[in-house]
Structure formats: structure tokens, C-alpha cells
N, C-alpha and C positions, 0 to 999 in steps of 0.2 A: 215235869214232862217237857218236854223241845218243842218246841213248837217249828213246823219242816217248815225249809225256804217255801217261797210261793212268788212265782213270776207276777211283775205288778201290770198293770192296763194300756193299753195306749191313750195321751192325751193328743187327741186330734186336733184341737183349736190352736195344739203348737206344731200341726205340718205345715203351716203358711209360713212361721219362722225359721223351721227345719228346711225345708227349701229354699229358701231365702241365703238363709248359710250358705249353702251345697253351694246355688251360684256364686258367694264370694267368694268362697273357696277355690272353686275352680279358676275364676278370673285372677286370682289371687297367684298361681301355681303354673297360670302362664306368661310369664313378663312381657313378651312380645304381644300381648292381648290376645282375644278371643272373641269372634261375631258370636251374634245370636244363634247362627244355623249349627255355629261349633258346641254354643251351651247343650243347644237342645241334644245333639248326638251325642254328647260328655257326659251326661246328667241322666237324662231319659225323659225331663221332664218334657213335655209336650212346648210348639213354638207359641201357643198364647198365656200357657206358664209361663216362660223365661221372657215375654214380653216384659209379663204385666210385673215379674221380679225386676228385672234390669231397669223398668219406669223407674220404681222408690226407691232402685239402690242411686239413681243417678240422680235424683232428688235430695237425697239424703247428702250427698254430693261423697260419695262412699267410693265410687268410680267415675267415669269420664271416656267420651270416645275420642279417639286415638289416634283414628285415621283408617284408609281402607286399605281392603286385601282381596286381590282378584281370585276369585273359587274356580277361574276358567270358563264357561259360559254362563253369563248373564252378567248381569250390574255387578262393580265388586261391593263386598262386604263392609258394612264399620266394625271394627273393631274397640273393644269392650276394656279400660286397664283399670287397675287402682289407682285413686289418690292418696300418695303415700303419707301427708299433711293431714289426710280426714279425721285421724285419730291418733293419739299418744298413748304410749303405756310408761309407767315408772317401774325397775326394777332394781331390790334391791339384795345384795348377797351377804349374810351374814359367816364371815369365814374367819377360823381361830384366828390366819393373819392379816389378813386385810378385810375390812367392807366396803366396797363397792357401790354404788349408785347410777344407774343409767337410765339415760329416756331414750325411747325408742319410735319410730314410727310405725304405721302399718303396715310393712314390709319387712320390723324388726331392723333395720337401719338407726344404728347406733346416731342419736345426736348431742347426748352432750353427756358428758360421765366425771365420778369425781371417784378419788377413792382416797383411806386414810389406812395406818395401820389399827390394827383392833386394840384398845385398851385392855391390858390384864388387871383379874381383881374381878370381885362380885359386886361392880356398881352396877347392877344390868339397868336401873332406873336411867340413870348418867346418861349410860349406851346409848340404851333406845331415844333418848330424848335430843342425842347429839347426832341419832338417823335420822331421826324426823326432819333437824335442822337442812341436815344435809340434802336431805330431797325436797322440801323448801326450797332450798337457793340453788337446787340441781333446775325445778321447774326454772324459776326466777329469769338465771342465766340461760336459759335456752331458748328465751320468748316464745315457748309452743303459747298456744291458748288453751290456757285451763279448764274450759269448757269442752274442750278437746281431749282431754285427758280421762281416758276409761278409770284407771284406776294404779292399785299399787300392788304389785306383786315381790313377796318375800320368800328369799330361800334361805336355806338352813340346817345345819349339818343332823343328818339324823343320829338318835328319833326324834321323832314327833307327834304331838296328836293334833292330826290335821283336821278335825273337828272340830276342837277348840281351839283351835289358833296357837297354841302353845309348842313350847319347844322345850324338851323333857331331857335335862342335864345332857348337854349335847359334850361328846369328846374335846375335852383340848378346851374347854370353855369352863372354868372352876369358875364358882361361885352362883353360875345361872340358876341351878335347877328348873324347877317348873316353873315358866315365866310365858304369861300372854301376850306376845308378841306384836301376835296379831293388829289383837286390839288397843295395843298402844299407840300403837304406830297409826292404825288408822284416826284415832282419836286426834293423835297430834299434827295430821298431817291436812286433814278432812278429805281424805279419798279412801274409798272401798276399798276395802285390801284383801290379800289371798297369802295364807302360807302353803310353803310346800317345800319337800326335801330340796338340795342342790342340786342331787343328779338328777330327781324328776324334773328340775325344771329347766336343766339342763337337756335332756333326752326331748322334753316339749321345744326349748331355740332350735337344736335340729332339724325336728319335721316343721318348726313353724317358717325357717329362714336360713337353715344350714344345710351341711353335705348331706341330709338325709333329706330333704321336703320329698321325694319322689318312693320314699320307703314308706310301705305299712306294718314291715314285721323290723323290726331295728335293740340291737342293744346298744349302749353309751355306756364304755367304762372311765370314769372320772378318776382321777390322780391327782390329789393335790393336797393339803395337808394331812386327808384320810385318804380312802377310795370307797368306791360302792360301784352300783350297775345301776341304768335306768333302762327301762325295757316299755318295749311297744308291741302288740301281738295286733294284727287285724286291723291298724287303722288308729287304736286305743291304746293309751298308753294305761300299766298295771301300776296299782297302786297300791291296792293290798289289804285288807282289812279295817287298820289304824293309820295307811297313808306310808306304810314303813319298807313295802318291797324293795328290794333290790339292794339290803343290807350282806357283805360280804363275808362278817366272819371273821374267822383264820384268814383268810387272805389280806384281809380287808388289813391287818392286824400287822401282817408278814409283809404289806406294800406302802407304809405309812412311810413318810416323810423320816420320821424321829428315829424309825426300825434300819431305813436303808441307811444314813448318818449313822447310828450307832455303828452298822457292819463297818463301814469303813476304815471310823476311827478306831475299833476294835481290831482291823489288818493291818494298823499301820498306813492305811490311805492316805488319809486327812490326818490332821492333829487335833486335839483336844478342843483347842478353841471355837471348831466346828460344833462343837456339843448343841443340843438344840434344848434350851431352855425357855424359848419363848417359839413356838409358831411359825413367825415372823422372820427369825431366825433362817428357818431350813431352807429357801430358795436360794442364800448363798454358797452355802452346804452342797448343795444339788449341782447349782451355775460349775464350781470348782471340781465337782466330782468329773462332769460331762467333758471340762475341758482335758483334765487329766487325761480320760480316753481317749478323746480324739487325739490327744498328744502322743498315744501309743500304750499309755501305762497299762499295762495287764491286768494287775489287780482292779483297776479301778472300770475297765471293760470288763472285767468278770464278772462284778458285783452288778453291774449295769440288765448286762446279759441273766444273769439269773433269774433279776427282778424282771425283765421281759419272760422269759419262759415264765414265769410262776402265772402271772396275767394270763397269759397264751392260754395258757392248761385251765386258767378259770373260763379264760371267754369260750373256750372251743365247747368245753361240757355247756353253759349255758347257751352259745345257740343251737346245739342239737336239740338241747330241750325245748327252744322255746322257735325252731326253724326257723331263723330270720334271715332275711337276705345282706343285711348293711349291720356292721359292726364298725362303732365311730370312738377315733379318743380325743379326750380334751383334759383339761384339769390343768395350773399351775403349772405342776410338777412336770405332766406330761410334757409341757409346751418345752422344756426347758433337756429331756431326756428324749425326743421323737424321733430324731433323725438317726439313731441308736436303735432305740426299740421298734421301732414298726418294722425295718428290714428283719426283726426274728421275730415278730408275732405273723407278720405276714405269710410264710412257708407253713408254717404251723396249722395257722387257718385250714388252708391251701391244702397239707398235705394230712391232714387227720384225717384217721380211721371215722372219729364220731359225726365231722360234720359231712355229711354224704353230697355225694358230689352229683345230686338231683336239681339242681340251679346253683348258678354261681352265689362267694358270697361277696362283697364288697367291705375290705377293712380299710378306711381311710381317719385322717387326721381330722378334728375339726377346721372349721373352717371361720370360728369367730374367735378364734385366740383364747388368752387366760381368762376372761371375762365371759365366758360364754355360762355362768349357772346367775352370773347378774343378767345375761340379756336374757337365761331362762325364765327369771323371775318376771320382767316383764313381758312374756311372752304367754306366762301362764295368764296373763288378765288378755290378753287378744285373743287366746285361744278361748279362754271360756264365753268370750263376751261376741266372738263373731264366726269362732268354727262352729260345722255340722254337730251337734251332739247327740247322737243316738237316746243317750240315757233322757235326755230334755222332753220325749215324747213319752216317757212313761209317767202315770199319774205320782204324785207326792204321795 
């Protein structure tokens, strides 16, 4: 017998930290700062709510006032901003060609990053043990204070089961299999840690610090040694049963690094020695395809062009389904083919039958470069540890 969903309780004793959040949040999302008179009309919380919040957030020394701002009659305002120093997060990106390492502030403000290429071969012990090293001497060199430091965030090419921390024979990664990531990494590192796919945590640096912060409904399609989608409906970003939404499929399959190199060298584009036998490899592959077009070659803008429509036609169907206002790209690959493909994903958007044209939609580039699913990674430990979380008020 099934036993039916059943909605769980609210736990009350966490609206004191649930609003707590909202106000960081808020203050967070206005650079230019925000008074008290502003939280209280942003929020709704009442002005001896956002008082007696703004007391222990400025205690905490989380925020800082700023300076005033005249409202027009009466005394002007103080204004309310973050301390971007309050807090660090570490993230780190496990990608078939490179892994990545970054510390980030709370404003997601990259401060110190290292990156290597990825070792082939099933040493995953080796791997992880020469991650750990690396965010070690990532903290080390950065002199944040460790006391400072929320935690460590991991991303990771899907799947996964983001349950157990593990990463379940990921693409383009021979020899991994099921391996606890997670909890190696935090063992070796001694900070809490979080896994989670690339493009979720990538789609999370967005709304936490990128072209999208001001979106609720948002897709992120990532290109870069794979592809996938990370999606956000409502505020929330979807994650999916086992943590695995936003896996692409056939597409996913048809936009791969190894797939688009193959076309070329299969037309005569490139030559053989493009072949991509390692990962790592394919970014040059890419670098020479992009130049050949802009140099005018046909072929090599056809092959470009197609791989743009075939995206178009994924992302269009996906935000009819999922009405989103901001569709954002990043990924490697993209960073390296954008100035190319957004001028034919953009019309597409623009001119589709499926996305109906009941509010605008916004398709932009990222805006944190090839590194944006390592600043995701650190962003998913700032988002769980100081955004609003709805889910946080329902009982265990």
C-alpha cells in the first residue's frame, strides 16, 4: 500500500530566524543600502520587527550602517548594507577538465581561486585528497579567518545522490563510480560541506550574486564539457526527487563538447589532432572552431549556428513550461562560443510561438565568467546558511 504525500507542520520557533533571513536578504539585494522604514515596507514585517532584527544582525556584525538618505520630510534615514568580510564560503567545482577552487565573500565576491587540470584514471582517493589539499592552501592564501568560513560547497557533474553526498559515476569521469565526496572532502578539510549538481549550483551564484539576483522564475543552461538546465520557479530553486532535475538527455548528448569536435573534424573543419581524448582537451578545439567563424569560414559558422538553434529549441520549450522571466548562459564552452550564439538564441526566444509574449523574457550571458558552477558551489553554503528558506519552517 502507498502511503499519500501529506503536508508537514509549521515549526514556529523558526519564524524568528525565518525573518531574520528575509531581512538579510533584502539588505543583501540592495547595494546601495536600505533604512529601517524601507525593510519594513519590503518585508511587511512590522517597524519593532525589523528593529529588534537589524539590532543582532548588526551585532552579529552581519551588516553596518552606511550612511543616510533624505525620504523628503523629516530627519534623513541610516541606511542599512552588508559586511562583505562577515562571512566566507569555499567552493569547489569538480569538472571532467579542470577543478576549480574558490573563496568567496558574502556578496559572493570572488577572493581567491586556484584551479588544476583534472587527473584521468580511477584514483578518486588521490583526487579528493589533492581537493581537500587545494582548499587548505585556497583558505591559507587568502587570510579570510577561518572562523569566518561557513563552510564548503561542491558541485558535480550529474548524477548524484544529493542525500548521501555521493557522486554516482559521473560522464567523462571513468573510474569514479559511487564515491562519497561529500564526506571526504569534509573530513579532510574540517568544514561542513554540501554537494550539489554544477548547474544547480550554478543557477543558485545567479540569484545569489549574478545576472539573475532580481529573478524568481529563471532557467541556467550550462555548456561546458556536458550541458544540463538549472531551474528556479517561485523564488525556489527545483531540484527534483534525488537532487538530479535539470538533466537534458538527447540534447544534453547532441551539445557536448566531444559531439560538437567530432562534427567538425568529421566536415573537414578541424583536423584530427582536435580529437578530444581527454576533457581537457576540448576548450582548444572550441577556442579554434570560434576563430575559424569569425574569420568567415562557413562551415565552421554552420556547425556553431546549429548548436545555437538546437539550445534555442531546448530552452524555448523549457521556459513555456516552467514561465520564467530570465533565461541565463554560462558554462566553459559557452564563455568561449557567446558572442556567436546569443545573437541566434536571442530572436528565437523573442520570436517563439511557445514563449508567449505575457511579460517580457530576458536571455543574457552570465555574468561570473567560466567559473561560475565553482562560485555556485560556494554560494550554495551562503544560500542555505543565510537565505530565507521556506522549507526551514516546516517540522522535521
Amino acid at each position: 500500500m502507498t502511503t499519500p504525500a501529506i503536508r508537514r507542520g509549521a515549526n514556529l520557533p523558526r519564524v524568528g530566524d525565518f525573518n531574520e533571513s528575509v531581512i538579510l536578504d533584502a539588505i543583501r539585494r540592495h547595494p546601495t543600502g536600505l533604512s529601517r522604514v524601507e525593510l519594513a515596507r519590503a518585508t511587511g514585517l512590522s517597524a519593532q520587527a525589523v528593529s529588534n532584527i537589524t539590532r543582532r544582525l548588526l551585532d552579529q556584525g552581519l551588516v553596518r550602517e552606511s550612511g543616510k538618505r533624505s525620504g523628503g520630510n523629516g530627519k534623513p534615514r541610516t541606511l542599512l548594507e552588508i559586511v562583505p568580510a562577515a562571512r566566507y564560503a569555499v567552493g569547489v567545482h569538480l569538472d571532467p577538465a579542470v577543478i576549480t577552487c574558490v573563496l568567496v565573500d558574502l556578496l559572493g565576491t570572488v577572493i581567491a581561486q586556484r584551479g588544476r587540470r583534472t587527473p584521468r584514471g580511477g584514483e578518486t582517493d588521490a583526487i579528493a585528497a589533492d581537493m581537500a589539499s587545494s582548499v587548505s592552501a585556497l583558505m591559507a592564501e587568502s587570510g579570510a579567518d577561518r572562523e569566518r568560513i561557513l563552510g564548503l560547497g561542491i558541485a558535480a557533474p550529474g548524477p548524484i545522490d544529493v542525500t548521501a553526498g555521493w557522486v554516482v559515476d559521473p560522464p567523462e569521469l571513468p573510474g569514479w563510480g559511487r564515491y562519497p565526496l561529500r564526506e571526504r572532502l569534509s573530513a579532510a578539510t574540517g568544514l561542513p560541506a554540501l554537494l550539489d549538481k554544477d548547474v544547480t549550483a550554478a543557477v543558485v551564484a545567479e540569484r545569489w550574486t549574478g545576472a539573475a539576483t532580481d529573478s524568481r522564475n529563471l532557467l541556467f543552461f550550462y555548456l561546458g564539457t556536458g550541458s544540463g538546465m538549472g531551474l528556479v520557479v517561485d523564488d525556489t530553486v527545483l531540484r527534483g526527487v534525488s537532487g538530479n532535475a535539470g538533466e537534458v538527455g538527447g540534447l544534453g548528448a547532441a551539445c557536448s563538447s566531444r559531439a560538437i569536435l567530432e562534427e567538425a573534424i568529421a566536415l573537414g573543419v578541424l583536423g584530427g589532432e582536435y580529437t578530444v581524448t581527454d576533457p581537457a582537451e576540448a576548450q582548444g578545439g572550441m577556442r579554434r572552431l570560434a576563430e575559424l567563424a569569425a574569420a568567415g569560414q562557413a562551415q565552421a559558422d554552420g556547425i556553431i549556428e546549429r548548436l545555437a538553434i538546437r539550445i534555442g529549441r531546448g530552452v524555448c520549450a523549457a521556459a513555456t513550461l516552467l514561465d520564467v522571466d530570465t533565461i541565463v548562459f554560462g558554462g566553459p564552452i559557452w564563455q568561449v562560443l557567446a558572442d556567436r550564439m546569443l545573437p541566434v538564441i536571442e530572436p528565437m526566444v523573442a520570436g517563439s510561438p511557445f514563449v508567449k509574449a505575457t511579460h517580457p523574457t530576458a536571455v543574457l550571458s552570465t555574468t561570473l565568467g567560466e567559473n561560475v558552477a565553482a562560485v555556485g558551489a560556494a554560494s550554495l553554503v551562503l544560500d542555505q546558511a543565510l537565505s530565507a528558506q521556506p522549507r526551514s519552517l516546516l517540522l522535521g
